[in-house]
BAKENU-906134 format. One line per field, with one value per residue (C-alpha): x, y, z; residue in one letter; residue number from 0. Coordinates in steps of 0.25 Angstrom, whole numbers, plus 5000, padded with zeros to 4 digits. Example, Ala and Ser with C-alpha at 12.3 -4.5 7.8 and 13.67 -1.06 7.14 Angstrom:
// residues 2
px <- [5049; 5055] .
py <- [4982; 4996] .
pz <- [5031; 5029] .
code <- [A; S] .
pos <- [0; 1] .
***
This chain:
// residues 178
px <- [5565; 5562; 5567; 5565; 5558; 5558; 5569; 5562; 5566; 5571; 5559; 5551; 5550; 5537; 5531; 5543; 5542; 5552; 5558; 5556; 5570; 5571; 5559; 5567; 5579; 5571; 5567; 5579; 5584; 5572; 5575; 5589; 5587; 5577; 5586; 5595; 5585; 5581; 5597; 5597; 5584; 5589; 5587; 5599; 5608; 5619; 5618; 5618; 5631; 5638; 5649; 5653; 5642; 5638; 5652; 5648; 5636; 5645; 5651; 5645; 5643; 5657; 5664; 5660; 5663; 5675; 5677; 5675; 5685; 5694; 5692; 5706; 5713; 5718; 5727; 5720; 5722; 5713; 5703; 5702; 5698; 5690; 5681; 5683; 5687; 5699; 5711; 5708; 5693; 5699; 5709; 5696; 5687; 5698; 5700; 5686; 5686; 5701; 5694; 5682; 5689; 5688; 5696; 5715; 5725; 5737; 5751; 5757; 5768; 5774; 5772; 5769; 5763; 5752; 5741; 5730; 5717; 5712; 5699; 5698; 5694; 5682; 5678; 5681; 5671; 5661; 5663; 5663; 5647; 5643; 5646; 5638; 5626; 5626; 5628; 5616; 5608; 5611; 5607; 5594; 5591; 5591; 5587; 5574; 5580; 5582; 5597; 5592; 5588; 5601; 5609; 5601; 5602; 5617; 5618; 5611; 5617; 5632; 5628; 5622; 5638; 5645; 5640; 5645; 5659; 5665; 5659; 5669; 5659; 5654; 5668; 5672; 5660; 5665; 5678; 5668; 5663; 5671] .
py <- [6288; 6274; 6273; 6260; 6267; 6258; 6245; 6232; 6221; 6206; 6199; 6213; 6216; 6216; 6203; 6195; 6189; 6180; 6170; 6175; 6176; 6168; 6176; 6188; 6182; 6179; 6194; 6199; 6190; 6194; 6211; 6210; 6204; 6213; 6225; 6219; 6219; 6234; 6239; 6232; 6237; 6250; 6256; 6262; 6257; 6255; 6269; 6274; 6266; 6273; 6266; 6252; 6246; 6238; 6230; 6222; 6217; 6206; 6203; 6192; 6197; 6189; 6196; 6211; 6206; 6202; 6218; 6221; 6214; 6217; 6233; 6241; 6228; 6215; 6201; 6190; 6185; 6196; 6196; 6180; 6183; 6194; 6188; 6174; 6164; 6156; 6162; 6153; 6158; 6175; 6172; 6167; 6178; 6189; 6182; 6184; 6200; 6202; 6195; 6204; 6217; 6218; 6217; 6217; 6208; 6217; 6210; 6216; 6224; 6221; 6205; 6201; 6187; 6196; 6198; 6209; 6210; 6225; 6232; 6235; 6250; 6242; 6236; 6249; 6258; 6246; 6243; 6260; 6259; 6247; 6255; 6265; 6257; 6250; 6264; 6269; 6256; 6257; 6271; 6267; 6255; 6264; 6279; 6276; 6275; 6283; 6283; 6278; 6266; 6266; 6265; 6252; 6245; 6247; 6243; 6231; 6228; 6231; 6220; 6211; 6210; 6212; 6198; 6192; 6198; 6184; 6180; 6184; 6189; 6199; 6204; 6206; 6213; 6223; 6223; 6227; 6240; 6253] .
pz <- [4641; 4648; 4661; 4671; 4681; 4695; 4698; 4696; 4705; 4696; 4695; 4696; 4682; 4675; 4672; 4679; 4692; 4702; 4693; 4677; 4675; 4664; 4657; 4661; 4654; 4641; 4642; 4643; 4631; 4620; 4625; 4620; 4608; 4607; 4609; 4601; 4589; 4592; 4593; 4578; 4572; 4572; 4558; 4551; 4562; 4551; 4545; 4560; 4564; 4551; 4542; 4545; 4551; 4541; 4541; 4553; 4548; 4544; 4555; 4566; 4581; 4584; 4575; 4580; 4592; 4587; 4581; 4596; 4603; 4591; 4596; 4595; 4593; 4599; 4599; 4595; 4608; 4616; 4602; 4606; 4621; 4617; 4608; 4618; 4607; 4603; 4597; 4582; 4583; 4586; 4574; 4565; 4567; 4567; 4553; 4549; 4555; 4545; 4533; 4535; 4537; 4552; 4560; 4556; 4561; 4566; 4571; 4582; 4580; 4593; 4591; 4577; 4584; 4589; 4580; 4584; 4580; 4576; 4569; 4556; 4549; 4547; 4560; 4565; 4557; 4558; 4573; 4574; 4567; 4576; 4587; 4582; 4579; 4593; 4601; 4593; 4597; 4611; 4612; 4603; 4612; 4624; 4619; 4628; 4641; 4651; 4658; 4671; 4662; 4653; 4666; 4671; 4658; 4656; 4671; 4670; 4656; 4662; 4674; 4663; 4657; 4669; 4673; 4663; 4660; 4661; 4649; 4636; 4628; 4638; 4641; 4624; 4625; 4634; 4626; 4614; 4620; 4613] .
code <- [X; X; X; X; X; X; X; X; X; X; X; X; X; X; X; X; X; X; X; X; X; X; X; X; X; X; X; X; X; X; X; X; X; X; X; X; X; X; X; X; X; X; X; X; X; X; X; X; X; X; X; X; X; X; X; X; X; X; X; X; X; X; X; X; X; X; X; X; X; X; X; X; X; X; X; X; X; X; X; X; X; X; X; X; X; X; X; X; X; X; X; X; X; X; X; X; X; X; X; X; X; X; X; X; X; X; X; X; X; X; X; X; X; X; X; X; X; X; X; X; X; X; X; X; X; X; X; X; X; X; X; X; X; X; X; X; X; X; X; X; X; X; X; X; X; X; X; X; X; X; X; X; X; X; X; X; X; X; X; X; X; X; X; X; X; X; X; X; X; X; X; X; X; X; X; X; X; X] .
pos <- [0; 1; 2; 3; 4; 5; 6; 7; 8; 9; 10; 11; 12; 13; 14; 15; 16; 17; 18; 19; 20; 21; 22; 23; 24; 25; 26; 27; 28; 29; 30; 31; 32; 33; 34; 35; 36; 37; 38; 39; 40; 41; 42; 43; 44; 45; 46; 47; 48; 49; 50; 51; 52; 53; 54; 55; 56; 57; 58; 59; 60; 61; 62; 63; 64; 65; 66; 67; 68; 69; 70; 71; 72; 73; 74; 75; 76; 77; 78; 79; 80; 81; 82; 83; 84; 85; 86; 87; 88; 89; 90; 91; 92; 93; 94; 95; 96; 97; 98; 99; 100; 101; 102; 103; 104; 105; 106; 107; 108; 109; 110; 111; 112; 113; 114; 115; 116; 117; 118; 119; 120; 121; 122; 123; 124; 125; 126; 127; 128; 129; 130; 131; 132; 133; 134; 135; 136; 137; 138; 139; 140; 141; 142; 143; 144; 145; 146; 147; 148; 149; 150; 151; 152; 153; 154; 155; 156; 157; 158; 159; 160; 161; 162; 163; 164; 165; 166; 167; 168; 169; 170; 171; 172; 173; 174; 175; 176; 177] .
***
């Protein structure tokens, strides 16, 4: 297990002095992506997640985040805000998600005006598998740590969102989460 063993001050850290932010920054930018490349070089991630992985390797980022804010079902209305775009830019990509087997347009049954927006079969299984693969990644990415160490990542992380909840694409992300 890897563990931080003693609190380093900002600035303290080993090879930055007052005034590398920007170098810290920069750092920070290149260890995602590399965590990012690591959470998808895992081999047999597809067989791991199970059936229905493979129907969102179609799909673009916006559109699985689009699956997301989709979740139990919504109007088109809150889908809009969710996803933060227009109304006429929510009709065209629910569009694309029905014509690729996605997502189902339901009229209300208490206001026929109202159209609601819900997940498919499909998107179901699939979404199920992503979560899948993604769980596995996580506990792959950080199988090494110790829980002192866990709990100092997911508290930075949670203050690294916190401070920029205003921003849309933060808050349907927290929508996201099962």
């Amino acid at each position: 297990m890897v563990s931080i063993s003693e609190e380093v001050a900002p600035g303290q850290g080993p090879g930055f002095g007052q005034g590398d932010r920007a170098a810290l920054t920069a750092q920070l930018v290149e260890l995602l992506a590399q965590l990012r490349k690591l959470a998808l070089a895992s081999p047999g991630r597809a067989q791991a997640a199970g059936e229905g992985y493979e129907d969102l390797s179609n799909l673009t980022l916006h559109q699985l985040e689009a699956l997301g804010c989709v979740g139990t079902g919504v109007t088109m209305g809150e889908f809009a805000r969710c996803m933060a775009i227009s109304d006429s830019a929510a009709t065209a990509l629910v569009g694309r998600l029905v014509k690729a087997g996605f997502v189902e347009r339901v009229a209300s049954e208490a206001d026929r005006r109202v159209v609601r927006v819900a997940l498919s079969d499909r998107a179901k299984t699939a979404l199920d598998a992503f979560r899948r693969y993604k769980d596995g990644a996580a506990e792959r990415l950080v199988a090494h740590l110790d829980d002192a160490t866990m709990e100092k990542l997911v508290g930075v992380l949670s203050l690294v969102l916190e401070a920029h909840e205003d921003i849309p694409a933060v808050a349907s992300v927290a929508r996201v989460r099962p």
